[in-house]
N, C-alpha and C positions, 0 to 999 in steps of 0.2 A: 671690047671694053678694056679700059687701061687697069692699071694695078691701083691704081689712086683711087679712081670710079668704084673701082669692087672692093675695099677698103669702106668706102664712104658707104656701100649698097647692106654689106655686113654690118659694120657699126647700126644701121638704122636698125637691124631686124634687132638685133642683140639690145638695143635700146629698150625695146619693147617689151615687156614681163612676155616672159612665156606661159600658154595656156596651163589652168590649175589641175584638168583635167588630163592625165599622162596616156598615153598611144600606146592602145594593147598591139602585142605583136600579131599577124595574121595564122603564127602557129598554134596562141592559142583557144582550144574548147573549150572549153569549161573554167569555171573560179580555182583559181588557184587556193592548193590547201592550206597555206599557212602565207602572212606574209613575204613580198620580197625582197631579197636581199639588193641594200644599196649597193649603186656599180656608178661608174662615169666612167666617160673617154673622151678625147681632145680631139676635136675635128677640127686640125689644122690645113686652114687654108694655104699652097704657096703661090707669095704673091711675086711670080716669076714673069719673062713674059709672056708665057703662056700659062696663066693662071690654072692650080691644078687644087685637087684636095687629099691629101698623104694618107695613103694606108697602108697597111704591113701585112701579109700572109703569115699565120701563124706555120707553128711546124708540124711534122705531121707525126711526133711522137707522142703530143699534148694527150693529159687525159680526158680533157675536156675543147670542144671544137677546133678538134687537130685540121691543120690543112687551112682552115678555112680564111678567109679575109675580113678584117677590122680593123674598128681605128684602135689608137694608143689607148690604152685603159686596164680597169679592172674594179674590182670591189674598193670601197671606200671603208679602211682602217681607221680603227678608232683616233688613232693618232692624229688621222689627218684635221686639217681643219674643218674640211668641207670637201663638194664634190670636186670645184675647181683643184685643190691643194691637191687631192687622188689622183686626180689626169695627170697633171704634171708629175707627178710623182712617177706613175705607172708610165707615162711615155718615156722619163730619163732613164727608168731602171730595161722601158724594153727598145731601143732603138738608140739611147744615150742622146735625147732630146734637151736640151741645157733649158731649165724654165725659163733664164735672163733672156734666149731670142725668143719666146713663146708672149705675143700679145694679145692676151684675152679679153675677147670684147663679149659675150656675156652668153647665156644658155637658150641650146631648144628643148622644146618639151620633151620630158621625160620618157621614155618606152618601156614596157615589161614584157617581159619575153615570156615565151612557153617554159624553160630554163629555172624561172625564177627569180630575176635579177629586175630591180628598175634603174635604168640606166637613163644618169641625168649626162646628155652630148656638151661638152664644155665648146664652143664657139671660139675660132682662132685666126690668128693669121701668124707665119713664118716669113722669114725670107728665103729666097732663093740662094740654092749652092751651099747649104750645111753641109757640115761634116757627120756622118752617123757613125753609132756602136751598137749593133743590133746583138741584143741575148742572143748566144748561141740555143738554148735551151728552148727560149720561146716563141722567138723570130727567124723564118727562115729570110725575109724578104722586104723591102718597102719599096715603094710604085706611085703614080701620080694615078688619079683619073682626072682628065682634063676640065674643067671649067668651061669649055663649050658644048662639052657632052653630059655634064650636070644642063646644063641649061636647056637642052634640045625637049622637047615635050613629049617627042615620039621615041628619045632613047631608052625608058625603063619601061619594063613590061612583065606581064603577070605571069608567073608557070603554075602549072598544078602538077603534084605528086600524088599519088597513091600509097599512104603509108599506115600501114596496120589496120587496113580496109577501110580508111576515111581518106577522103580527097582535102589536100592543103592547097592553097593557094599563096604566092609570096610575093617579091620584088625580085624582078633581079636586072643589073644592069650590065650592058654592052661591054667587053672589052676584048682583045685579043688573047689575052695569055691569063686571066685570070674569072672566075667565076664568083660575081659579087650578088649576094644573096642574103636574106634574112633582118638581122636586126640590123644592120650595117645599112643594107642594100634601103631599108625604110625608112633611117635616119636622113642618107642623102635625100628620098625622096621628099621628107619635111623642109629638108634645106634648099632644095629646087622651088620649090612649090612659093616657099615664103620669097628666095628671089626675084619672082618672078611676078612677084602681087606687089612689091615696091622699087620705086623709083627715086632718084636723087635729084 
C-alpha cells in the first residue's frame, strides 16, 4: 500500500464519528470508583515508505508506567482546548513533535483503563525523517511498529497473567526489542480492525 493509499484509508475512518460508547480496557473488574480522568495521545501514523505508527518507550524512573510503551500523550489540562490541543501539546513537550508537521485527521474511540484515565487516541499522519527532542525525564526512546504488522490479523495476540490471584488477559503485539502491551497495545488493535473493514 502506497503512502497516498493509507492517507486516503485513514482520512475515511477518521471521517466517521467514532463510537459513543468508549472501550473499557481488558485490566479492568469492576466499575470504577469515581469518574476518569481525561487523557489523549497522538497516534501518529509515518507516512514513509514503509508506512509505520510512532511510539516512545517511556523511562524506567517514571512514577507511573515506568518502562513501558506509548503513544505521545497525557492528561488533558484545562488550558487545552480539547483532546486534540493535549496530544500535540504532550507530544512537543515529550519527543519535541513540532504541531505544524502533525496532520490531524480526526479520533478513535475513546479507552478507560484500569489506571483511571479515558483516553481519547488523536488520529495522525507525520512525514518521514523528523528531526526529534525526546524529554530526557520521560522518554527513553521512539521506534516505528510497521504498517504491515498493524495490518497482519494473526500478529496481535492475547496473554494472561496471574496477578493478585485473578487471571487478566490483554493485547499484546509482536516486536523484536520491545514489549507492546495494554492500553497502547488495544488502541492499535481498534485501529487495525477499523483498517481493515474499509476500502478506498
Amino acid at each position: 500500500m502506497t503512502a497516498a493509499a493509507l492517507r486516503l484509508r485513514l482520512a475515511e475512518i477518521a471521517s466517521r464519528p467514532p463510537n459513543a460508547d468508549p472501550v473499557f480496557g481488558d485490566e479492568i473488574i469492576s466499575a470504577l470508583s469515581k469518574p476518569p480522568t481525561p487523557a489523549a495521545v497522538l497516534v501518529p501514523v509515518v507516512l514513509g515508505h514503509e508506512p509505520g505508527i510512532l511510539l516512545t518507550k517511556r523511562t524506567s524512573h517514571l512514577s507511573a508506567h515506568a518502562g513501558q510503551v506509548s503513544f505521545p500523550g497525557g492528561r488533558i489540562d484545562p488550558e487545552d482546548s480539547g483532546p486534540e490541543a493535549a496530544a500535540l501539546r504532550e507530544a512537543h513537550e515529550e519527543i519535541g513533535l513540532r504541531p505544524e508537521a502533525v496532520e490531524v485527521l480526526g479520533r478513535l474511540t475513546d479507552h478507560i483503563t484500569g489506571t483511571g484515565y479515558r483516553i481519547t487516541p488523536i488520529l495522525s499522519v507525520i512525514p518521514p525523517a523528523l528531526t526529534y527532542a525526546l524529554s530526557v525525564h520521560e522518554v527513553e526512546s521512539i521506534f516505528e511498529l510497521p504498517m504491515r504488522v498493524l495490518l497482519d490479523p494473526d500478529a496481535p495476540r492475547r496473554q494472561r497473567q496471574h496477578v493478585k490471584g485473578v487471571w487478566r488477559e490483554y493485547w499484546v503485539w509482536p516486536h523484536p526489542d520491545h514489549f507492546i502491551w495494554g492500553a497502547t497495545a488495544a488502541i492499535l488493535v481498534q485501529l487495525a480492525q477499523r483498517l481493515r473493514e474499509h476500502t478506498v
